[in-house]
N, C-alpha and C positions, 0 to 999 in steps of 0.2 A: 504493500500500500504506500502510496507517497505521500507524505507529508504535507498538508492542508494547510496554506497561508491566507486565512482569511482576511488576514490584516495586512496583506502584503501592499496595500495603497499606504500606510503610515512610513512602508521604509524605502517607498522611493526616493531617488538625491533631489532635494531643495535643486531646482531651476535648471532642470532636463530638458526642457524646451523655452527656455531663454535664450531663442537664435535669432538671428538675421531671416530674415524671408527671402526665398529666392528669387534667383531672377526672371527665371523664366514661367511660362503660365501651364497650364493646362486644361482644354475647356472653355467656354465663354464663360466670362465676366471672373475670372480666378485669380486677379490679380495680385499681390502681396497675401498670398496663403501660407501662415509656418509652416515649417516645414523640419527635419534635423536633418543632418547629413551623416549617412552611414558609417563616418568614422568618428563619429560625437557617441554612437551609442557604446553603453557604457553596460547594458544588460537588456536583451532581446525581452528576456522575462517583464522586467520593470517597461519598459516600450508599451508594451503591450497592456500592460494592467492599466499603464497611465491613461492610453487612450478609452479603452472598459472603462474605467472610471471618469473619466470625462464626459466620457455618453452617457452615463449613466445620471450626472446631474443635466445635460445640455437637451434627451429626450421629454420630461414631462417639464421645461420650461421651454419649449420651440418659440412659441409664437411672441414671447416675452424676449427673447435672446436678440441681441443686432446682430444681422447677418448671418443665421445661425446654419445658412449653406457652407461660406465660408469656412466655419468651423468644422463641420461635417467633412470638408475636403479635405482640411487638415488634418484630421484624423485618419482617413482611408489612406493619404500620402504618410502616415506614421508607418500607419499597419504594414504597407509596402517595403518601407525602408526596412522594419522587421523581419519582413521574408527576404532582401537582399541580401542583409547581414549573414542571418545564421537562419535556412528558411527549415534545418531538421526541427529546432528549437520550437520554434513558432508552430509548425503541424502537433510538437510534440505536446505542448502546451495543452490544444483542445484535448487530446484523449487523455493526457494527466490530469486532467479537470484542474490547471493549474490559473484560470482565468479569474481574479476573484470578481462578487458583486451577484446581484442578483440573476437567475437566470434567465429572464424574458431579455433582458441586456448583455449578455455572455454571450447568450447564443445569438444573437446581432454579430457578435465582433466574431464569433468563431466562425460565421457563415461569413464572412467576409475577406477573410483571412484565405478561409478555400476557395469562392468565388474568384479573388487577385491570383493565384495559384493557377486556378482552371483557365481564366479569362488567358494569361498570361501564355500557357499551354496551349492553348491555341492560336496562338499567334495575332490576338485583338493589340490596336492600337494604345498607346497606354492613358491616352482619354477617355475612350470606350471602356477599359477596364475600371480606370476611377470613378466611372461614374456607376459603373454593375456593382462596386466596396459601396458608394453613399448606398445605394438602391438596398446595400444590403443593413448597414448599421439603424437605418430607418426603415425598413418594409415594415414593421411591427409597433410602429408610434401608431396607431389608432386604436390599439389593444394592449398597451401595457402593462396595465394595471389587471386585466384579465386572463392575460395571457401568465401572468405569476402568479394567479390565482388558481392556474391549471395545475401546479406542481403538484398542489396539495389534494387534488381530486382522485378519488374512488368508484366513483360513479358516474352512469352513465350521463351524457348533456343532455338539458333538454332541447326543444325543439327551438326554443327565444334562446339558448348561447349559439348553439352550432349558426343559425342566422346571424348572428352577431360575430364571430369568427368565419363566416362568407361574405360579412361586410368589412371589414377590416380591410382590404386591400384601399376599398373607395374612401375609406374614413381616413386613412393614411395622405393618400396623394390630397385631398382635401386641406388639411390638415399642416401640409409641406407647400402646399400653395399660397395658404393663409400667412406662410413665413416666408415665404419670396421666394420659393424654388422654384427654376423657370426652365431647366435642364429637363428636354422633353426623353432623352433616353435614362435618365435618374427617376422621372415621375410614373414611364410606360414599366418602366422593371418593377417599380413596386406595385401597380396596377396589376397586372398579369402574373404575377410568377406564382402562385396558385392554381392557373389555367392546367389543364392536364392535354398531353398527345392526342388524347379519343372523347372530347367535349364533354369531359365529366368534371370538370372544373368548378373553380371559381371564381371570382365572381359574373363573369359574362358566360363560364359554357362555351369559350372558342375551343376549335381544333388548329393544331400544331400550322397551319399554313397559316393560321391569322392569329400567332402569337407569337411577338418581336423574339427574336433568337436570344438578345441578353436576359429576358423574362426568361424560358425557356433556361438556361443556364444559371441563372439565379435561384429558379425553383428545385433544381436538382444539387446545389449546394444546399438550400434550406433543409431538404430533407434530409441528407447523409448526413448534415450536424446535429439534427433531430436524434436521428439512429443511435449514436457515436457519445452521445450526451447523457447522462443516468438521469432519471427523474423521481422524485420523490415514489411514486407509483411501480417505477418498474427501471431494471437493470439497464444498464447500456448494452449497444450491440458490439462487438471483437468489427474492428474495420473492417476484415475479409468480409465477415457475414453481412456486413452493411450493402459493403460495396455488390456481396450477390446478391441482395433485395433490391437494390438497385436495377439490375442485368432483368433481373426476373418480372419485372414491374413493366407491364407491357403499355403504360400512360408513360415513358420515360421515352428521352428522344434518345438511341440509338448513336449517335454523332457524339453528343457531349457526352456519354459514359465511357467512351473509347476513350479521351482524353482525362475521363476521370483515372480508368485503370489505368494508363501511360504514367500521368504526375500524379498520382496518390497510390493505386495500387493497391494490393490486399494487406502488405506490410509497413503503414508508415511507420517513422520515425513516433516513438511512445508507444509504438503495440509491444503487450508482453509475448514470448516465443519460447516455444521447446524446441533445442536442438536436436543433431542426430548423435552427438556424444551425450547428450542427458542432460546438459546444464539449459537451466532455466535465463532467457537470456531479453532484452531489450532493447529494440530497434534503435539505433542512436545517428546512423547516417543511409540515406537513400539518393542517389542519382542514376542516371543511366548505362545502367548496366550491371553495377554496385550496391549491394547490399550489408549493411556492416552493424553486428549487435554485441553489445555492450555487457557481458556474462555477471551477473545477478546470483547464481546459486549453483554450484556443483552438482551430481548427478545427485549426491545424499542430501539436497538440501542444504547444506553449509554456504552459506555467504561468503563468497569471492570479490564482491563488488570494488574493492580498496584494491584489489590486485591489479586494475583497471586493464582487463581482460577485454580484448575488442576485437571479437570476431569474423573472417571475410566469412559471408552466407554462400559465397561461389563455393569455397571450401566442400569439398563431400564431407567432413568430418563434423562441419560447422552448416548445415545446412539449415533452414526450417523446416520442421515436422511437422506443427501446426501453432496457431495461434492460442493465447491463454486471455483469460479474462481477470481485471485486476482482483475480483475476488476467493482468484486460486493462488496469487504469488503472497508469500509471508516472510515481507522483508517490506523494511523502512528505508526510504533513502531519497534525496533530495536532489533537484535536475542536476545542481552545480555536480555533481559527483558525478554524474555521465558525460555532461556538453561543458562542464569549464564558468569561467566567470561570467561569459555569455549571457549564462542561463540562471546567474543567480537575484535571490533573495533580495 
């Protein structure tokens, strides 16, 4: 199990984004937007919690906030900068459930995190991408308060929520309009990405020809961070299995899951692993072609983790056998101890 920093916004460093604004823009009207520069970050970890917690107060005061698109770009251009840096880190982050803050706003930043990743993977322009990250840290400002209200649910909706969560897409862009958002590929991604492949959707009931491609790719990052995420109610899904309810899900477009399993895969970086010598082990780098896990426990169970044992998965010896769920490894230990100061505290 890892170690739960719920407090980890108290020990970010005093004035992590005290920078200059860059020069250059992106997007209409995006002028002088903060921004950090990849070699300012100091912890991918901290990056990341900082922007979570900024959304987290910037979401239920929108309309009250000046500029509060501005901000929102700033933040998606953080997120990005985080997957430049160290982008195992950053994936590893969403399955270590190391994102502190509530989860109707977690899972905002974690669907955004993968969306930049995916968008990027397919080779979108990096306009187009920053505006599929806003589309993603806001799809779910018209349900906030409700949608955190679902952790705690047992039971089935009635017929007035589930309507009220197929309204949510229009209450949202509504909502983002009322604060000056004028970014028509930022307001159609959150309007649509509900919509499903074969008009079972929501809130219009389009099929896949009459629903904007970033919608389309937005909605299938919203779901696998759904998966991937534990909720009070019921366990997370192990990535792989995620990623085959994805494949198996015949409302999914086909095109963007290709690119899902290319840049994510069944094993990212954070999945726990059983190898083919027995040691119980943890995904700690992925790139093309390259697979590499971070050995966690011996074949008996004994804790190796200090040994800093880092496994090629190409290795026949070190291969993966199957994926584990965090509720089968029994061991403590904290990201800095895998990815370095990158990733710490």
């Amino acid at each position: 199990m890892l170690i739960d920093d719920a407090l980890i916004d108290s020990l970010i460093h005093e004035g992590l984004f005290a920078h200059q604004p860059p020069s250059g823009t992106a997007g209409a009207g995006n002028n002088d937007i903060p921004t950090i520069a990849a070699e300012e970050v100091e912890s991918v970890l901290h990056l990341i919690n900082h922007c979570n917690s900024e959304l987290e107060k910037l979401l239920p005061a929108l309309s009250a906030t000046d500029n509060p698109g501005r901000l929102v770009r700033s933040l998606a251009r953080q997120l990005q900068t985080a997957i430049d840096v160290q982008r195992d880190i950053a994936l590893a982050s969403i399955y270590l459930n190391q994102i502190a803050g509530v989860y109707a706003v977690r899972h905002c930043t974690e669907t955004a995190i993968i969306a930049l990743i995916i968008a990027k993977g397919y080779g979108l322009p990096p306009d187009q991408c920053e505006s599929i990250a806003c589309a993603a840290l806001t799809m779910n400002v018209g349900m906030l308060d409700f949608h955190e209200q679902l952790q705690s649910r047992h039971t089935q909706l009635s017929h007035e929520e589930k309507r009220a969560i197929q309204r949510h897409p229009e209450q949202s862009v509504a909502l983002l309009q009322n604060a000056g958002i004028v970014d028509v590929q930022w307001l159609d991604c959150v309007l649509h990405h509900h919509e499903a492949e074969d008009g079972t959707g929501y809130p219009y009931g389009l099929e896949e020809t009459q629903v904007p491609f970033n919608a389309r790719l937005l909605g299938m990052c919203d779901r696998y961070c759904a998966q991937v995420s534990a909720r009070n109610y019921r366990k997370s899904l192990r990535p792989n299995m995620a990623l085959q309810a994805l494949q198996s899900d015949n409302k999914q477009d086909s095109e963007i899951w290709q690119i899902f399993a290319k840049e994510i895969g069944p094993y990212p970086p954070g999945t726990y692993v059983k190898l083919t010598n027995g040691e119980t082990a943890i995904v700690c780098h992925q790139s093309v072609g390259i697979t590499q896990a971070h050995a966690l426990l011996d074949s008996s169970e004994h804790s190796i983790i200090s040994k800093n044992l880092v496994r090629d998965c190409q290795d026949e010896h070190f291969q993966i056998q199957q994926s584990l769920h965090e509720d089968e490894i029994d061991i403590r230990f904290g990201m800095k101890q895998v990815w370095g100061a990158l990733a710490a505290i």
